[in-house]
N, C-alpha and C positions, 0 to 999 in steps of 0.2 A: 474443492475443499477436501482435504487428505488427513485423517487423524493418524497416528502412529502409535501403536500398543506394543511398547517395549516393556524388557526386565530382566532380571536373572533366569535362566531356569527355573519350571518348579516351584514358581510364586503364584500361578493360576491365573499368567497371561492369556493361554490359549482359552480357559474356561471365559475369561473377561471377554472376549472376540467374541466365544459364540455367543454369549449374554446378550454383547452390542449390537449382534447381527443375526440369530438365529440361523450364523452357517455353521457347515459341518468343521471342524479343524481338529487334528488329532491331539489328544488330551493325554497324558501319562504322566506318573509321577517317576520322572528321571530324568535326566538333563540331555537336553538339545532336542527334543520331539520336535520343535519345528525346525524344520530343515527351508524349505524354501514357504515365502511367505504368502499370509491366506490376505487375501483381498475379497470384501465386501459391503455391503450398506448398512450403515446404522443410520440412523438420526437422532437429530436434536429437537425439543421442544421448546415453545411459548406460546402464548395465550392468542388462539384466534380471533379475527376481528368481528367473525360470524357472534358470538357473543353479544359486543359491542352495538355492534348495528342490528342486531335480533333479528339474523337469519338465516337461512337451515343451507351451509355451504356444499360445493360439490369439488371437491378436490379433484388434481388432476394428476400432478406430477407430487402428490404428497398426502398425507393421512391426519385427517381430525379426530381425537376423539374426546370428547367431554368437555367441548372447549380449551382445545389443545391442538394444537398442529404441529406436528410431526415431518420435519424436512428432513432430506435424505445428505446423507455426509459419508463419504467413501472412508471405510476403516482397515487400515493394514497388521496386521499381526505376525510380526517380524521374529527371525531365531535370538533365542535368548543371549544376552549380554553380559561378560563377566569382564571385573577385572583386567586392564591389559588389550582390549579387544582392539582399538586403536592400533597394535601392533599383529594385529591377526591372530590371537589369542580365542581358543573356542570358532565359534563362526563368526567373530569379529569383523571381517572385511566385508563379506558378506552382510552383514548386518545393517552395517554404515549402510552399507550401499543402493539397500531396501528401504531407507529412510528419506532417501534424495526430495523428492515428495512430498515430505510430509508437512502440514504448515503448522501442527503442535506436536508434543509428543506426551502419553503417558504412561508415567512410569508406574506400572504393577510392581508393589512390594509386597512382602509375607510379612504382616505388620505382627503375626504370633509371634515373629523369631526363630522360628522352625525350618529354615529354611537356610544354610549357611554362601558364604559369598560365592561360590562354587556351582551352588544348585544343590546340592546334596542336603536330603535330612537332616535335623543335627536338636539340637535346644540350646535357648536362651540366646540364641543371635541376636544381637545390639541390630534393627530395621533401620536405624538413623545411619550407621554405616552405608547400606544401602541407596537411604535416599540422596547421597551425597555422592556416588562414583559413576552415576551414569552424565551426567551435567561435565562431570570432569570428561570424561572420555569423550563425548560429541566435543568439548574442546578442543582435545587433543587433535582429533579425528578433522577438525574445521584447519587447527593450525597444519596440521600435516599435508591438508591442500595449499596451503599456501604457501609453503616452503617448497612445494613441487616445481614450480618453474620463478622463484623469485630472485633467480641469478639475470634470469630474460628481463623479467620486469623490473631489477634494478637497472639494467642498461639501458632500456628502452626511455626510463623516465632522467637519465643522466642524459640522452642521447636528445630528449626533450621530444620525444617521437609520442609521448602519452601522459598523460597523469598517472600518478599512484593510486586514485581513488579509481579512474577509469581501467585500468589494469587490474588490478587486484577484484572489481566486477566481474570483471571477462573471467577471473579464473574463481570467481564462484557463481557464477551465473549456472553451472547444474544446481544447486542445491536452491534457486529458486532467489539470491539474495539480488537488491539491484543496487544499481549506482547510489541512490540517494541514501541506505542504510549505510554503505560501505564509509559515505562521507559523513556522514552523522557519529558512525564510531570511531572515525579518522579525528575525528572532531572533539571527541570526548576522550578518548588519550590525549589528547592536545598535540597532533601531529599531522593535520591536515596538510601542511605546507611540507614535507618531508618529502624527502627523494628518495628514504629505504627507512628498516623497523630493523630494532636488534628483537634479539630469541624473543628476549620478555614483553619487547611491545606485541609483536606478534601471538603470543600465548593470551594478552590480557585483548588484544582485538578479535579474536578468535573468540575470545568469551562472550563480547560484546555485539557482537557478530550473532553468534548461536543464542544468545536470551532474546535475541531483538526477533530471528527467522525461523526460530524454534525454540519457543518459549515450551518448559518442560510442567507438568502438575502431577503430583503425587496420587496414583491411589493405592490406598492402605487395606487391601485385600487381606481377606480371611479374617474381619473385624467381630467375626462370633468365636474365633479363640484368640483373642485379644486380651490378655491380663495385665494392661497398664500402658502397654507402649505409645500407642495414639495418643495419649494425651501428651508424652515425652515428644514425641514427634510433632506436634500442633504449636507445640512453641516455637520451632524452627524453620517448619518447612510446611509451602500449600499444601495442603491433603484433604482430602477427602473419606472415611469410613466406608467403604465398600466390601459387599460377599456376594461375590461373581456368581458362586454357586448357587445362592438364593435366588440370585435374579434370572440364570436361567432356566432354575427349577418352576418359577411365577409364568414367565415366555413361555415355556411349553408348555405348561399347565392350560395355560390361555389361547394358545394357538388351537390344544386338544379341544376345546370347547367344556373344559374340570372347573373352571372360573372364570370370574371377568377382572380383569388385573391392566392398568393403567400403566405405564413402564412412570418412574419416578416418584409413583404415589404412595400413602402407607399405607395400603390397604388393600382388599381383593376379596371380593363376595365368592364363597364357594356354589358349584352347582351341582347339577345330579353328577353317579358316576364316579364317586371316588371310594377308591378301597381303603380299608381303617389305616393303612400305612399310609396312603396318600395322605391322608387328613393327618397323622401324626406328625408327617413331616410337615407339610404345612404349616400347621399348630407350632411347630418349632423355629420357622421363618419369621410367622405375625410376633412371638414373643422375643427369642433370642437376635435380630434383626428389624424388621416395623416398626414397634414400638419403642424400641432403644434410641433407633437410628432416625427412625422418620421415614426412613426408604433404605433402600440395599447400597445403594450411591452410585451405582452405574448408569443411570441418566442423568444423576446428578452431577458427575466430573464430566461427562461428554458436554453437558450445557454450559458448566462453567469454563472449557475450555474456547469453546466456538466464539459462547457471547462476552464473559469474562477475559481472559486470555487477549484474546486476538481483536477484540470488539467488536465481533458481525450485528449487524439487526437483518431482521425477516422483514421484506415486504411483497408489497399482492398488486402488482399489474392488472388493471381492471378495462375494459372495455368502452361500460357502458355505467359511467362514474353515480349512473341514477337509484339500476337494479343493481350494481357491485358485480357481472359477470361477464363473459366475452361474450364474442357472435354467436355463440352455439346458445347461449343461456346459462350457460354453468358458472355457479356464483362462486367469486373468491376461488377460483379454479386452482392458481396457482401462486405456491411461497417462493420468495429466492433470499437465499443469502448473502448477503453486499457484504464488503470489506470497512473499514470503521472510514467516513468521513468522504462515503456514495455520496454522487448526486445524481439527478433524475437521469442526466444525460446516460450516466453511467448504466444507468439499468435498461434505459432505452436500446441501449449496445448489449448490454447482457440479454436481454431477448431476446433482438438478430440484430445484425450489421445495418442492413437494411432500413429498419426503424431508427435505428442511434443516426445515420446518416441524412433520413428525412426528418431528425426532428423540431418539432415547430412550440414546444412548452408542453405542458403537464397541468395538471388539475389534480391536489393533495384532498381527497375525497372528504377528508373527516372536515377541513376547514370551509370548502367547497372554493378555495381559492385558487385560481390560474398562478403558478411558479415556471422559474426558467428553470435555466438549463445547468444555473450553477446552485440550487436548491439542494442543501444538502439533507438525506435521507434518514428518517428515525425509526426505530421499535415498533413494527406494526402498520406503519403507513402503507395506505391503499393507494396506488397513484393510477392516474388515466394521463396513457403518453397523447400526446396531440402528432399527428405530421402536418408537416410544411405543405404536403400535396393535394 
């Protein structure tokens, strides 16, 4: 699982990364600081099952806190994107290229308007221009693979040596797309039976293509100098209210041991150890951010991309379907992320090869009922794999 933190220059993608991940990325207000891109962990949240079942979990490969589990999702923060980039404009090629990967993408915008299509300072930049040219360009960027060898793959499918839907896989099989979408949007142009695409079918399957394997969501960063536009922008386009900076100012805060601060929540108890600036700025977070917003919205677009977006649900592998832990004892040890419409089997193989291969049924812990192997997987479900051996 790959998130993608794209944008223009100078919209406070880089500051969103470190919010997501608490890693270092270089930060400047000038266009193109990120040169090659930062790769690290964030995670996503939802409600642990240790709650439910009333009892004290021990994670393994993931973090509870407050009746919250915290699964880990690989986040890339890629060189900024202008305008034109499809044609190698700015680090355009580049860009695309760092995106291969990625199974959503969000787009950090300068919802003040401070920020013009360039990267460059400026005032009263229309942000809805923005949220509209990145969606274009991964279009372009999709059709421009596919124009790359579709002289072969018309002849090949004239030649009857392939289908059009199986060719046109093969030549986006880097970006992660597979045969069955290819024919689903083959399908919804209404040209599945076709032997080639003119420009325009190509530019509108490209599109089709990119919402289906990279489905894009807005965040409207820098939402405490925001004088009207987010709500302009909310009529049109997913967004999210986000201030990067708040939330990395709360993460470090909390990492320092200054507060206790929950990533997505309103709220954050202060502790010993803060200097009166510390507290000011703070006091400036809970007001102009917290209470406005509810949260800073940087766990909350990550979560709505993973579970929203894409449809993942989190489930928990359990051993010993009685205590809810593995061999060792450790309870609810571990979360995974499945793709929307898992079944046990699937998870079975998600854990090792091994287990997916000797599997012999499952037991869904909350119903205490024995399921097979085409049991499909929900939000929170604890499962105990059975093997055949």
């Amino acid at each position: 699982m790959e998130l993608g933190v794209v944008g223009k220059p100078n919209v406070g993608k880089s500051t969103f990364y470190r919010a997501a991940t608490l890693a270092q990325a270089e930060v400047a207000s000038f266009p193109f600081t990120t040169i090659k891109p930062n790769l690290g962990v964030g995670y996503v949240s939802s409600p642990c099952p240790c709650a439910k079942f009333d009892l004290k979990c021990s994670p393994r490969n993931s973090l509870c806190r407050r009746g919250l589990r915290f699964t880990p999702v690989k986040i890339v923060d890629v060189a900024g994107i202008v305008p034109g980039a499809h044609r190698g404009r700015g680090l355009g090629n580049q860009f695309l290229d760092d995106l291969r990967q990625a199974h959503v993408l969000i787009h950090v915008i300068d919802v003040s308007g401070k920020t013009d299509e360039n990267g460059e300072p400026t005032k009263n930049h229309d942000p809805l221009r923005d949220a509209s040219f990145l969606s274009e360009e991964i279009d372009l960027w999709f059709a421009a693979i596919i124009k790359r060898n579709l002289d072969k793959i018309r002849n090949k499918v004239r030649q009857k040596t392939g289908s059009l839907a199986a060719l046109l896989s093969e030549q986006l099989s880097g970006l992660g797309v597979s045969e069955d979408s290819v024919k689903a949007s083959l399908k919804k142009l209404g040209v599945e039976g076709a032997c080639d695409l003119t420009d325009q079918q190509i530019r509108k399957f490209a599109s089709l293509i990119r919402s289906e394997n990279k489905p894009i969501i807005v965040a409207a960063n820098k939402i405490d100098l925001d004088e009207g536009n987010f709500k302009r922008l909310k009529q049109d386009v997913d967004a999210v209210a986000v201030c990067a900076e708040a939330e990395l100012a709360l993460r470090e805060a909390n990492q320092a041991n200054l507060i206790e601060y929950v990533p997505g929540t309103s709220h954050f108890k202060l502790l010993d150890g803060l200097s009166d600036k510390q507290k000011e700025a703070l006091d400036f977070v809970e007001k102009e951010v917290l209470d406005k917003h509810q949260s800073t919205g940087v766990q909350k677009i990550l979560n709505k991309a993973v579970f929203q977006l894409l449809g993942y649900v989190t489930v928990y592998p359990v051993e010993n379907e009685h205590k809810l832990c593995d061999s060792s004892g450790a309870v609810l040890p571990d979360s995974y992320l499945m793709p929307p419409n898992s079944t046990v089997l699937d998870l079975a193989y998600k854990i090792h090869t091994s287990i997916g291969e000797n599997f012999g049924g499952a037991i869904d812990v909350a119903s205490k009922k024995k399921v097979g192997k085409d049991h499909t997987l929900s939000e929170g479900d604890v499962i105990k794999i059975i093997s055949a051996k």
